[in-house]
C-alpha positions as CSV (number, residue, x, y, z in Angstrom):
1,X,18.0,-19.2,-6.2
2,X,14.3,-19.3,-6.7
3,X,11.9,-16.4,-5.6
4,X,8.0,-17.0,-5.3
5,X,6.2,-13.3,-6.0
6,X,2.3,-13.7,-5.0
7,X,0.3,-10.7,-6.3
8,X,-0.2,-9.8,-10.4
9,X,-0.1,-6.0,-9.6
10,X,1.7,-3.2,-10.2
11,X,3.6,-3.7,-7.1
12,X,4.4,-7.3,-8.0
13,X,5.4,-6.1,-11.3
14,X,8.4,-4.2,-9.7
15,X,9.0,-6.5,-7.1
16,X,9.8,-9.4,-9.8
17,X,11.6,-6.5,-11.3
18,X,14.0,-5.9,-8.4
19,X,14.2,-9.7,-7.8
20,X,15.6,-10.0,-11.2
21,X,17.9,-7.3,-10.8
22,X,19.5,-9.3,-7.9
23,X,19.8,-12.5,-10.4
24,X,17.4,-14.7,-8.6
25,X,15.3,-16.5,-10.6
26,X,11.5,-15.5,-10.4
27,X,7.8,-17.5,-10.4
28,X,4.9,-15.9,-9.7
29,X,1.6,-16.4,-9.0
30,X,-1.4,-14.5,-10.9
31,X,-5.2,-13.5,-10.9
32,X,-4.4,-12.0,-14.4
33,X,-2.6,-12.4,-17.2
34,X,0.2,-9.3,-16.3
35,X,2.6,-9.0,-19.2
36,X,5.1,-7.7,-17.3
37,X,5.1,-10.7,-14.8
38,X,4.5,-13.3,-17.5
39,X,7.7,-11.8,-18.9
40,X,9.8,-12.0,-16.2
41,X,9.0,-15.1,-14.3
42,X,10.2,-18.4,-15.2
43,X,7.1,-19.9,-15.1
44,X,3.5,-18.8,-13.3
45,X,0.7,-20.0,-12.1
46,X,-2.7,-18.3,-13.3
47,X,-5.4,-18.7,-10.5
48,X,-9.2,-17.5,-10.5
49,X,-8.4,-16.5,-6.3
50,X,-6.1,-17.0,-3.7
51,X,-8.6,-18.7,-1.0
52,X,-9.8,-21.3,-3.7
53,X,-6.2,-22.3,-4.7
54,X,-4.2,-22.2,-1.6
55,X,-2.9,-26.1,-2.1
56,X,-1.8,-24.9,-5.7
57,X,0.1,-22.5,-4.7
58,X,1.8,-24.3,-1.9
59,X,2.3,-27.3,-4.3
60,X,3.1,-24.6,-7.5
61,X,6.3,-23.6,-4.3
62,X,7.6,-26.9,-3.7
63,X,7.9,-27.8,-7.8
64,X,10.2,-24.7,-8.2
65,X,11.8,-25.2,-4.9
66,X,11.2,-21.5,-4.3
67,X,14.0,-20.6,-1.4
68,X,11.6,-17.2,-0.2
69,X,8.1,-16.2,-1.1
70,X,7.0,-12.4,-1.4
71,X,3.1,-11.8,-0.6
72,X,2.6,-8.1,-2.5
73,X,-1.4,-8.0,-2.0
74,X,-3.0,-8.7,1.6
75,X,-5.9,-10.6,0.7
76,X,-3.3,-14.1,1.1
77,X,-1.9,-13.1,4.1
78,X,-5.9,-12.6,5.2
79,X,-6.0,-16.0,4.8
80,X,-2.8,-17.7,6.3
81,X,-0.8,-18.3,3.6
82,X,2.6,-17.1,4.9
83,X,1.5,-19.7,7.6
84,X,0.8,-22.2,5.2
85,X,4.0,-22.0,3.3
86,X,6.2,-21.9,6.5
87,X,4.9,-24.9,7.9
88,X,5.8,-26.0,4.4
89,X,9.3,-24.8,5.1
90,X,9.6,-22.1,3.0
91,X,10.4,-18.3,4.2
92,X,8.3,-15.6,3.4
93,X,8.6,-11.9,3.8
94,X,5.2,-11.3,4.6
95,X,3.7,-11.8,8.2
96,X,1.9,-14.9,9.7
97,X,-1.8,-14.6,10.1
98,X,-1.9,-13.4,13.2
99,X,0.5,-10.4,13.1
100,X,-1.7,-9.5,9.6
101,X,-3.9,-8.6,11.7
102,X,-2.1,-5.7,11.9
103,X,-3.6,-4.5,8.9
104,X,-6.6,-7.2,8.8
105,X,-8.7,-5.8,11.9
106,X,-8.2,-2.3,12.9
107,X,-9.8,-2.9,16.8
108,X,-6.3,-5.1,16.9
109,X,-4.1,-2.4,15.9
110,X,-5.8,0.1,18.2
111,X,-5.8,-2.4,21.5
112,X,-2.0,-3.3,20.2
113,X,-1.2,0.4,21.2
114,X,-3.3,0.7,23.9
115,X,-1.2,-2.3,25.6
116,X,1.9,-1.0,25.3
117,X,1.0,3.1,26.0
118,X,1.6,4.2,22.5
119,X,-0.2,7.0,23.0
120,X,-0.5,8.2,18.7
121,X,-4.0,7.3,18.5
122,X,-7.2,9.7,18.0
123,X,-10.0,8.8,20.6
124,X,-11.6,5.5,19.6
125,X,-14.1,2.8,20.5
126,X,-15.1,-1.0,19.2
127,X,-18.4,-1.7,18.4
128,X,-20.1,-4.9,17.8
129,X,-23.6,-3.8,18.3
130,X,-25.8,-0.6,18.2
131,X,-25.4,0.3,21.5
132,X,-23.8,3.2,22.3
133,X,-22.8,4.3,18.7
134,X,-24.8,7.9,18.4
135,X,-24.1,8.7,22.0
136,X,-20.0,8.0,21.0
137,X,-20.7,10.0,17.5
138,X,-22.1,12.9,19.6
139,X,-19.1,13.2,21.9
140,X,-16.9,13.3,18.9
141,X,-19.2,16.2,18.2
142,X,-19.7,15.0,14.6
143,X,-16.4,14.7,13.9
144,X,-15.7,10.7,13.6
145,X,-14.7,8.2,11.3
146,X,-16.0,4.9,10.9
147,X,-13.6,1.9,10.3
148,X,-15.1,-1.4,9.7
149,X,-13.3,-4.0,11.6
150,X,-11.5,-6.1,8.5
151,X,-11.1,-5.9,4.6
152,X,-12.8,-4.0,2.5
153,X,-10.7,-3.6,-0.5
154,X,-10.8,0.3,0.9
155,X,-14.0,0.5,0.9
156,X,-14.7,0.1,4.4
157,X,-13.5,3.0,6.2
158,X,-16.4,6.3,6.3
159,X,-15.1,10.3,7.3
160,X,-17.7,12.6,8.6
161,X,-17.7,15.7,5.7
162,X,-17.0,13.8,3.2
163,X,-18.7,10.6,3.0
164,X,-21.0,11.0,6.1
165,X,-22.7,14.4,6.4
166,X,-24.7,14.4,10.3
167,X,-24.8,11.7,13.3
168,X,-27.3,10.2,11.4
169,X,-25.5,9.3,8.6
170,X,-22.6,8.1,10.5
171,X,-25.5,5.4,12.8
172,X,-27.1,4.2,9.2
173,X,-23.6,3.5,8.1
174,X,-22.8,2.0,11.6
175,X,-26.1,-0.2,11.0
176,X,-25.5,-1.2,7.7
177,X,-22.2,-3.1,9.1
178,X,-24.1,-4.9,12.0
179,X,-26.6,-6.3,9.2
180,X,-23.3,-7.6,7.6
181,X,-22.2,-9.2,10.5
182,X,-19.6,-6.7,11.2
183,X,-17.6,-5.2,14.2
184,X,-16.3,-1.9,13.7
185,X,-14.6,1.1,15.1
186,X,-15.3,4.5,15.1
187,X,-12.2,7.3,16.0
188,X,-12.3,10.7,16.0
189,X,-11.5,12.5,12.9
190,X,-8.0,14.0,12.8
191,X,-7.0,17.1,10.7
192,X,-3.6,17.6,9.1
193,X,-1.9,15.7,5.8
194,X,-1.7,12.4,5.7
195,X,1.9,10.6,5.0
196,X,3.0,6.7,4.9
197,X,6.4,5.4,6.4
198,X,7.3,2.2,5.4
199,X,10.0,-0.6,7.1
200,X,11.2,-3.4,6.9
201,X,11.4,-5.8,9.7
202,X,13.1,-9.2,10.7
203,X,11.5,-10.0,13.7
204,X,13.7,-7.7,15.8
205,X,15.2,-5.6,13.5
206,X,14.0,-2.7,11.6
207,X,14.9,-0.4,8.5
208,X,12.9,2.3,7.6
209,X,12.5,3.7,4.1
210,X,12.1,7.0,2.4
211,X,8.4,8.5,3.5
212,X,6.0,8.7,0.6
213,X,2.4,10.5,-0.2
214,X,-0.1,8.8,-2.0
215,X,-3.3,10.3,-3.6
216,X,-6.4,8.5,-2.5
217,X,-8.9,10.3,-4.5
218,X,-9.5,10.1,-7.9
219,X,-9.8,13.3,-9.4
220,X,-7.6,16.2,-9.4
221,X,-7.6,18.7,-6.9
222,X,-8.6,16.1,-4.4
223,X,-12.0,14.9,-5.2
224,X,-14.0,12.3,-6.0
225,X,-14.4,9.0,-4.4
226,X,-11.7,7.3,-3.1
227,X,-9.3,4.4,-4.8
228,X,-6.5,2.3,-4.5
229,X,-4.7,5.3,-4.6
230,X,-3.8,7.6,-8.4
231,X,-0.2,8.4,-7.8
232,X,2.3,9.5,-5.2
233,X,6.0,10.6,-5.1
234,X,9.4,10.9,-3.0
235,X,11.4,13.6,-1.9
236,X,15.2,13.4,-2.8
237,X,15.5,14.0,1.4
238,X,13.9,11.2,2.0
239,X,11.2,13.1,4.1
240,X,8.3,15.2,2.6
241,X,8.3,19.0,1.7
242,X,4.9,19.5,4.8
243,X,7.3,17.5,7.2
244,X,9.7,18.6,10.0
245,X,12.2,16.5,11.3
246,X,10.5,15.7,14.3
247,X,7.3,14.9,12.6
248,X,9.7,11.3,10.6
249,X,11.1,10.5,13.7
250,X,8.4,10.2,15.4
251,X,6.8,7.8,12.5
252,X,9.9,5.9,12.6
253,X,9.9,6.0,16.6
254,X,6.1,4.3,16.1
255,X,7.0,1.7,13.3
256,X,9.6,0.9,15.4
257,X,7.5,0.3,19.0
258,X,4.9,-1.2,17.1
259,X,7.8,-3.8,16.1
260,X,9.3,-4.1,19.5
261,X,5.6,-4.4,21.1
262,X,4.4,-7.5,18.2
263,X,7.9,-9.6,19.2
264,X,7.1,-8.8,22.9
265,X,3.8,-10.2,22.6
266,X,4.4,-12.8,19.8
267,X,7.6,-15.2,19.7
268,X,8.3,-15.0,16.3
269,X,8.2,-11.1,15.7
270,X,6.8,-9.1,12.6
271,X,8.7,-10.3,9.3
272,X,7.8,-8.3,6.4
273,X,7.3,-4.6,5.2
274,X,5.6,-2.6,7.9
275,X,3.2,-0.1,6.8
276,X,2.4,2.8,8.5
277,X,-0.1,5.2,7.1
278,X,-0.1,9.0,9.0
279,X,-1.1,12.1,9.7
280,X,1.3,14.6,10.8
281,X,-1.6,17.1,13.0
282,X,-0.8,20.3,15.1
283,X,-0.8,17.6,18.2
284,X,2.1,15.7,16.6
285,X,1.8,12.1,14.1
286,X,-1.1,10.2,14.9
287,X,-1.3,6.7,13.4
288,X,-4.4,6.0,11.1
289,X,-3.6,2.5,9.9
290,X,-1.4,0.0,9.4
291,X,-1.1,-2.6,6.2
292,X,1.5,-5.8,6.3
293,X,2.9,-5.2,3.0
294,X,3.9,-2.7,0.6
295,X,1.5,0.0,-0.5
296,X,0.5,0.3,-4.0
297,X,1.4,3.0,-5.8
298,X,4.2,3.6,-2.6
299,X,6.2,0.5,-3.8
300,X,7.0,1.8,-7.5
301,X,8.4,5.0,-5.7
302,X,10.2,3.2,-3.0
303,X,11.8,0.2,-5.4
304,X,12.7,2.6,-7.7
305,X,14.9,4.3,-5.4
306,X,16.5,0.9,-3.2
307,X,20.2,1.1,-3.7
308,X,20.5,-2.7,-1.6
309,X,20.4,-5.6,-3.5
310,X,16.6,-6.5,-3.3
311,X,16.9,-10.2,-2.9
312,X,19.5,-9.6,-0.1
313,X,17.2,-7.6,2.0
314,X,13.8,-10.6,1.7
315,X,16.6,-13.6,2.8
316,X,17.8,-10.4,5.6
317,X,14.2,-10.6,6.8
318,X,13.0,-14.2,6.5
319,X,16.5,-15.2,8.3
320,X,16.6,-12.2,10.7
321,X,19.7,-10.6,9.8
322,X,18.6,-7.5,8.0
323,X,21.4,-5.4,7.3
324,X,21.4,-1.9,6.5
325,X,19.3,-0.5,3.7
326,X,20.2,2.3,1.0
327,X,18.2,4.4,-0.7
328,X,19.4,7.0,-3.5
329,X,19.3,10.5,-2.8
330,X,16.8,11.1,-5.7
331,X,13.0,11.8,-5.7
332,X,10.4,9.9,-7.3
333,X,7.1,10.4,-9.0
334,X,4.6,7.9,-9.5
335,X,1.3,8.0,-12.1
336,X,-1.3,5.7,-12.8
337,X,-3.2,5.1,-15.9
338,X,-6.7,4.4,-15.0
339,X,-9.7,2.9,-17.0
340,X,-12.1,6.3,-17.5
341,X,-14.9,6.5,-14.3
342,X,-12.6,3.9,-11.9
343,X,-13.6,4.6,-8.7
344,X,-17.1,4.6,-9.5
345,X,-18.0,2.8,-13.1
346,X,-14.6,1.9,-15.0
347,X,-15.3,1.6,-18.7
348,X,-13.9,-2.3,-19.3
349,X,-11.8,-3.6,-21.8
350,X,-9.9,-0.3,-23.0
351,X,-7.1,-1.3,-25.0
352,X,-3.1,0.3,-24.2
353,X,-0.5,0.8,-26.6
354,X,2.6,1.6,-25.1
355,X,5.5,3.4,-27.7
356,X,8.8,2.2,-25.9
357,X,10.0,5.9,-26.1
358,X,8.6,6.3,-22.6
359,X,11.5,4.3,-21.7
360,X,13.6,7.6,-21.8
361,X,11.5,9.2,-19.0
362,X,10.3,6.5,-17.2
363,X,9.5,3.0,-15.8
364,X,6.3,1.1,-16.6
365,X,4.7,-1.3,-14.1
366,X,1.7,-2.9,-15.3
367,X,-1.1,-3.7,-13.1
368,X,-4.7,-5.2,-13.5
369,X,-4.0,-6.0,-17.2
370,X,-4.3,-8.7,-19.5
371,X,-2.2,-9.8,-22.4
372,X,-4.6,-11.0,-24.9
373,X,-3.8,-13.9,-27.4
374,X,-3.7,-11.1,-30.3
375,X,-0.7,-9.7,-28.1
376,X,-3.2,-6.2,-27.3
377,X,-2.8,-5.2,-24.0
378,X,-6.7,-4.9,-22.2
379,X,-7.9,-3.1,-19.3
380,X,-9.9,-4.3,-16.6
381,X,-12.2,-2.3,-14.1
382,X,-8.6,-1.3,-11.9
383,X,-5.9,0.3,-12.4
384,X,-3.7,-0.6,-15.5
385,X,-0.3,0.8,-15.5
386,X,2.2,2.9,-12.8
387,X,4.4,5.8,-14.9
388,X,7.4,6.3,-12.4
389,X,9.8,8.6,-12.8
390,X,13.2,10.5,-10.7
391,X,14.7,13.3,-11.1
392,X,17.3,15.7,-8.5
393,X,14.3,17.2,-7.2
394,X,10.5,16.4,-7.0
395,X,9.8,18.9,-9.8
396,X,11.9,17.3,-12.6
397,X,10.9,13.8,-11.3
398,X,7.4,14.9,-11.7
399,X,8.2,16.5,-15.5
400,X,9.6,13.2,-16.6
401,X,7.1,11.5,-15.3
402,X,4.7,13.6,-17.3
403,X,6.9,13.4,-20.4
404,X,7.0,9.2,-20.1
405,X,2.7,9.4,-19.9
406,X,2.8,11.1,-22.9
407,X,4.3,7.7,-25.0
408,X,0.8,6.3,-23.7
409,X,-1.9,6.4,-25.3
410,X,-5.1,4.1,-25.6
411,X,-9.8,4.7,-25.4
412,X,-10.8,5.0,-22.4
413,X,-8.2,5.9,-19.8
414,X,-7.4,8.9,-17.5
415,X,-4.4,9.5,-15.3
416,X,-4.4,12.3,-12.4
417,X,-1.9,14.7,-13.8
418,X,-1.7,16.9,-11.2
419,X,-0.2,14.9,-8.4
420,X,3.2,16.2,-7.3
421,X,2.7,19.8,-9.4
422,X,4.2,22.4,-7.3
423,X,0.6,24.4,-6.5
424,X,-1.0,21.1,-5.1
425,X,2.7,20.2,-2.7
426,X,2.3,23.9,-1.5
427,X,-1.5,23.6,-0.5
428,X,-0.1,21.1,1.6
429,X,2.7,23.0,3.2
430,X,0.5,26.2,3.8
431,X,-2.3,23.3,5.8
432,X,0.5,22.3,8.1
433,X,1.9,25.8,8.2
434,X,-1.7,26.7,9.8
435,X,-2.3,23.8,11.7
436,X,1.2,23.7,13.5
């Protein structure tokens, strides 16, 4: 059997992986050259971008007579490719264009729960014009967030204190949008820690997997600007050491409405990986965001620990039998290696060298990294390669994890070493222990 991966990430890089596992055959589809793709897959195709090169791929699937197609990043399902491929007749785990928007338009997610009375969202309005934005910022007594209504590679979404210090800020930032010819939506800001729950759904049925933290910022200690996201890790309880039981069932209780209320109000259902971002709050779990797909880092973490035969589980959803999913009773800790200044000015072009002794520690995943002719491994201005590690507890994962880093070396790169280190998991606890 033939499996399409679409994505030359990190997170493709262990999808293949798993796919292999299974004893599928993989092809893949890149924007660069990842070694560890290029490696596994049969054959792939090397694109400049997914919107100029949609007929290639569809044309690259019907060569390989790829049986079921797996979308990692969501800039092709932005664009209807799961749409395109169908109508091609071939199944993808990854949602059509419409229930992206899921993740694609946050105004869509927002009425979604409105609809149905899903009452997990902070106070919010849409905007598509000026009016009415300071008066809204004022009520939320400076306290707001400002979501612009589509992608922005992360980019797009503003928090009062951090990135927006007064009103005033917040209405530049809201004008800057309209002169893009954006809409947008500004919410109230919540306080608490933020958590994602990832599921995986057939169109009616849904399976939940092991809750996960990621690190958005890029520095340790929590600061600098925000990224793709620096690390996260597991708990062998599949919950998180800040989380009660109530707060990851009512996450799963969301994910779970959210599914029911999409096949209620479109035939086909949501097919794909469902993922919710959250914030467990002294009110409860509020829903920041959604993404249709699997977050990256979240996915080395969450692959890592599947105990289901991968390539079972994308035929479970693109046929809509999804059986029951396994995960080990293990945590996970996950660590990228980042060119030096990403998130602001990445230096470009830093060279890797990986000693396979890591291999005793850990898993590699590469990510936004090209294999050169002279077989050096290159950076780019992203992220370059997820360290993941288990262990009984998150403390061991999270040692190993160091221990595999330390086989890494290279000019120019800089990993957040403190992510899952006990002192910054018990700042977290001690925030919900005050909040709640």
């Amino acid at each position: 059997m033939n499996f399409l991966v679409i994505g030359s990430g990190a997170r493709e890089h262990i999808i293949a992986q798993r796919l292999v596992d299974s004893g599928v055959s993989v092809f893949s589809v890149i924007t660069n050259r990842n070694p560890g793709l290029i490696e596994l897959s049969k054959e792939f195709l090397f694109i400049q971008n997914y919107r100029k090169n949609l007929k290639e791929i569809v044309s690259f699937s019907q060569v390989n007579d790829i049986a079921c197609a797996v979308i990692g990043p969501e800039d092709p399902l932005a664009l209807g490719l799961s749409d395109i491929l169908l109508k091609k007749g071939i199944p993808v785990v990854g949602p059509t264009q419409q229930l992206a928007q899921i993740e694609t338009s946050k105004g869509f997610t927002r009425d979604l729960l409105s609809a149905n009375n899903l009452d997990v969202s902070p106070r919010y309005k849409r905007f598509n014009s000026m009016n009415g934005v300071k008066e809204f910022i004022s009520e939320l007594s400076g306290e707001y967030v400002v979501k612009y209504d589509g992608l922005m590679g992360g980019k797009g979404v503003k928090v009062s204190g951090e990135h927006l210090m007064s009103i005033d800020d917040g209405v530049s930032y809201c004008s800057e949008l309209i002169k893009i010819g954006g809409t947008f939506v500004i919410e109230e800001k919540l306080h608490g820690e933020e958590f994602s729950l990832m599921s995986f759904c057939d169109g009616s049925s849904v399976e939940h997997m092991p809750a996960v933290q990621d690190h958005k910022r890029a520095y340790e200690g929590d600061i600098g600007p925000n990224t793709g996201g620096m690390g996260s890790y597991t708990d062998s309880n599949h919950s998180l050491p800040f989380l009660n039981d109530n707060d990851l069932n009512q996450a799963r209780e969301i994910n779970e409405n959210v599914s029911s209320a999409l096949k209620n109000e479109y035939e086909t259902g949501y097919k794909g990986i469902l993922y919710g971002g959250f914030m467990a709050t002294s009110n409860g779990v509020k829903l920041i965001e959604y993404n249709a797909r699997f977050g990256d880092p979240e996915a080395m973490n969450l692959l890592t620990l599947l105990d289901t035969d991968f390539a079972s589980v994308c035929m479970g959803i693109v046929e809509g039998c999804l059986d029951s999913v396994k995960f080990r009773s293990e945590a996970s800790v996950c660590k990228y290696i980042v060119p030096k200044g990403y998130g602001t000015k990445p230096a470009k072009d830093a060279t890797i060298v990986v000693n396979d002794s890591y291999r005793d520690y850990s898993d590699l995943y590469y990510a936004a990294v090209n294999l050169e002719e002279t077989g050096e491994i290159t950076t780019t201005s992203s992220r370059a390669a997820a360290i993941i590690s288990t262990g009984s507890n998150i403390t061991e994962a999270e040692e190993n994890c160091e221990s595999g880093i330390s086989y890494i070396s290279g000019n120019n790169i800089f990993v957040r070493h403190d992510i899952a280190k006990p002192y910054l998991i018990q700042k977290r606890i001690d925030n919900m222990e005050k909040l709640r």
